[in-house]
C-alpha positions as CSV (number, residue, x, y, z in Angstrom):
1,X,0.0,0.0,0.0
2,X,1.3,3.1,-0.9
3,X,1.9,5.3,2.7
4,X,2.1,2.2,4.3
5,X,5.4,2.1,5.1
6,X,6.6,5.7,6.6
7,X,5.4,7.7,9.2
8,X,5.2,11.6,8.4
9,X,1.8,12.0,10.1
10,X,-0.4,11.4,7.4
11,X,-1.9,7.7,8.7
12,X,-4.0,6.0,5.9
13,X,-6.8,5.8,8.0
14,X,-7.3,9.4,8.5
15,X,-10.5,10.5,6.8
16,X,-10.4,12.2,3.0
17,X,-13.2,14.1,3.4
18,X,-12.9,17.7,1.9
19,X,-9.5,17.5,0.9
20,X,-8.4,18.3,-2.7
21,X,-7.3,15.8,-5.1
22,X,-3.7,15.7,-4.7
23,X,-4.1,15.3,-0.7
24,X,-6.9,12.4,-1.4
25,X,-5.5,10.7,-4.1
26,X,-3.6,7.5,-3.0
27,X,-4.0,8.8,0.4
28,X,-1.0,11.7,-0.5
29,X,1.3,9.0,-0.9
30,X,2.0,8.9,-4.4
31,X,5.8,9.4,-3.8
32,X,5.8,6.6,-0.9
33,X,5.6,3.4,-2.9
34,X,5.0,-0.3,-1.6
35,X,8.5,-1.9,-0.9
36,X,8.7,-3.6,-4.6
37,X,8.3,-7.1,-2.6
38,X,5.5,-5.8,-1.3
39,X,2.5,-7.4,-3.4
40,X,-0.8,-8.8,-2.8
41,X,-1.3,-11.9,-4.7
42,X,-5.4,-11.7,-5.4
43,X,-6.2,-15.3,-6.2
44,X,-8.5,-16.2,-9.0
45,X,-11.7,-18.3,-8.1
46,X,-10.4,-17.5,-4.8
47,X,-10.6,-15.4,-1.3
48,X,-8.6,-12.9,-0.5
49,X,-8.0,-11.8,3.3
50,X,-7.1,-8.9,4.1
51,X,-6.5,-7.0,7.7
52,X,-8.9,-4.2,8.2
53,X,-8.3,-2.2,11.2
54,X,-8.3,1.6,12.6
55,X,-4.0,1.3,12.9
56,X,-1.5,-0.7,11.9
57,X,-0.4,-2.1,15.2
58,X,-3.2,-4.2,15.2
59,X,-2.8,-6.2,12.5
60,X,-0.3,-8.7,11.4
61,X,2.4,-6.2,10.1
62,X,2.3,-4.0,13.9
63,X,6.4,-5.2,14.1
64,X,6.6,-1.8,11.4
65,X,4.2,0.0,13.2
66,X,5.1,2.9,15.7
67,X,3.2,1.7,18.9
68,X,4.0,-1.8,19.5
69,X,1.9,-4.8,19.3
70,X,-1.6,-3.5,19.9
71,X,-3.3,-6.8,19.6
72,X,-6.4,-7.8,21.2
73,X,-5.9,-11.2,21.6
74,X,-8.8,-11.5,23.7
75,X,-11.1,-10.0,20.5
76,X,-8.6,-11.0,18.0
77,X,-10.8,-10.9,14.9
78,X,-12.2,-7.0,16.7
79,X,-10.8,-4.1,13.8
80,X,-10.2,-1.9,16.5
81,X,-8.6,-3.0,19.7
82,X,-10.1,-0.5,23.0
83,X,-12.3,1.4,21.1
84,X,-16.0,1.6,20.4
85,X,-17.6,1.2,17.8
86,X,-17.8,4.4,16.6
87,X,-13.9,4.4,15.7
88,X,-14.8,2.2,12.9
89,X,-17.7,4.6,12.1
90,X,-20.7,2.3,12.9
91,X,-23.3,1.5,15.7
92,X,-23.2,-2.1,14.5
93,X,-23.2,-4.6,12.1
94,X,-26.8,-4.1,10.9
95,X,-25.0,0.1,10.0
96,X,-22.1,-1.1,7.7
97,X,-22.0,0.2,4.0
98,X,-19.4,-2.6,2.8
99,X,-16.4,-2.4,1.2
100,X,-15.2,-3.3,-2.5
101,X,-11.8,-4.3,-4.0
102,X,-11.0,-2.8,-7.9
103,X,-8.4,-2.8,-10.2
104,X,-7.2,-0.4,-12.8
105,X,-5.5,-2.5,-16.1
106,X,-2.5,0.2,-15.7
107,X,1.1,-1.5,-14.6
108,X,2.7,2.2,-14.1
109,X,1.0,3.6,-11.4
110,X,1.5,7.1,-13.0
111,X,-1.1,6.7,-15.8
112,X,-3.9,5.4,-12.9
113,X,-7.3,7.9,-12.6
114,X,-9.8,7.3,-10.6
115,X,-12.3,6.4,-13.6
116,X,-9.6,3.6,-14.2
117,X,-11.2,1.5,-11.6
118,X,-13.5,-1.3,-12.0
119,X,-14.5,-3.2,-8.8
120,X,-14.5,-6.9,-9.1
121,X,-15.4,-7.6,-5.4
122,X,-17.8,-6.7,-2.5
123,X,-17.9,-7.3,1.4
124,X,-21.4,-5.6,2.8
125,X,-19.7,-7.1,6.6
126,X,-16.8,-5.1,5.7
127,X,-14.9,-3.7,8.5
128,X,-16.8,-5.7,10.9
129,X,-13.9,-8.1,11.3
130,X,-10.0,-7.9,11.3
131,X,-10.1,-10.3,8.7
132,X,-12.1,-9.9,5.9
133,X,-12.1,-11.9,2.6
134,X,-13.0,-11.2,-0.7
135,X,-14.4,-12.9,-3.7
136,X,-11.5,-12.8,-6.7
137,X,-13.7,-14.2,-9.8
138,X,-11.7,-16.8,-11.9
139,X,-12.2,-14.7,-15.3
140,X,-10.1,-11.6,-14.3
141,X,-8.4,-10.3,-17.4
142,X,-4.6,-10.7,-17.5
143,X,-2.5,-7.8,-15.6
144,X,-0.3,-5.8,-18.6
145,X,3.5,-6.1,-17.4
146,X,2.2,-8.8,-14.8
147,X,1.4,-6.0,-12.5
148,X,-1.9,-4.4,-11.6
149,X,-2.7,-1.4,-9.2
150,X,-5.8,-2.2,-7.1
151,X,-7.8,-0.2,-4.4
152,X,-9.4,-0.8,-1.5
153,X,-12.5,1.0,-1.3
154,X,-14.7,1.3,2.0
155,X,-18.3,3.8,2.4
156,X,-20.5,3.9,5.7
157,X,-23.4,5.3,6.8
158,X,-24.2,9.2,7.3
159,X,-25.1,8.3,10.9
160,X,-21.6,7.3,11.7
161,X,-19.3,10.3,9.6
162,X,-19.7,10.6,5.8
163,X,-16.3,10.7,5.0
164,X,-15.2,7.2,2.5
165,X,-12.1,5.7,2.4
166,X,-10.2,3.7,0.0
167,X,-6.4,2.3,-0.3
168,X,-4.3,1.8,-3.5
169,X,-1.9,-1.0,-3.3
170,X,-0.2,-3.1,-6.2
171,X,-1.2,-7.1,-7.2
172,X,1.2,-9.3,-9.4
173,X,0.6,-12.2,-12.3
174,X,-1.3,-14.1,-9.7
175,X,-4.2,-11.8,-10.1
176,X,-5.2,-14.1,-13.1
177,X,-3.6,-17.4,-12.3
């Protein structure tokens, strides 16, 4: 994920509400690539997991995060260890607006626009859990160059905040095979 791997105060779970493209667009972190081993392997006629949560210590990768393990493992599927539900932006799981993967057909991540996208998967449970999977259908078109750029997309309810969310992060060959 683009952002994912510095710390200069812009977190990619701060809200992108009201700010202009530059600043919303892949977060602001254009010039902060994934480390180029870095790459979700989306599995055709598959699930994908991925780690949904309000920071990055409480997920898998919190050994790169800047608090510390943060790990509920009393809750360990919660999204959000010690905080309500409201952090997540929901009263509960009947107020979730789901989540979708997409891809843009675009290997240099340069030449991706937002109308590039085309989502290929939906959660409506999504960020209910720390781990949340995705349908990858078994026809997805090859990736030019072997290499994809994808986004994470993720819209709640009024009641809860407004604001969407989504996360751009790169997918290899095994997007289609």
């Amino acid at each position: 994920m683009w952002g994912f791997n510095i710390s200069n105060g812009l977190r990619p779970q701060d809200p992108l509400i009201n700010l202009p493209f530059d600043q919303w667009w892949f977060h602001g972190h254009l010039k902060y690539p994934p480390h180029p081993n870095d790459i979700m392997q989306l599995p055709v006629g598959q699930k994908a997991m991925t780690e949904l949560s309000c920071d990055k210590d409480a997920t898998s990768w919190w050994p790169s995060g800047p608090g510390g393990n943060q790990q509920d493992h009393s809750n360990p599927d919660y999204p959000c260890p010690g905080a309500p539900l409201a952090q997540f932006h929901t009263k509960g799981i009947d107020d979730l607006g789901g989540c979708a993967l997409a891809v843009a057909y675009k290997s240099d991540v340069n030449e991706v626009q937002p109308e590039d996208f085309v989502v290929f998967s939906v959660n409506h449970k999504c960020v209910w859990n720390l781990h949340t999977y995705f349908e990858v259908p078994a026809d997805m078109p090859p990736c030019p160059n072997n290499k994809c750029t994808c986004a994470w997309f993720w819209v709640h309810g009024e009641d809860s905040g407004s604001e969407q969310s989504w996360f751009i992060f790169t997918s290899r060959k095994d997007l289609v095979d």
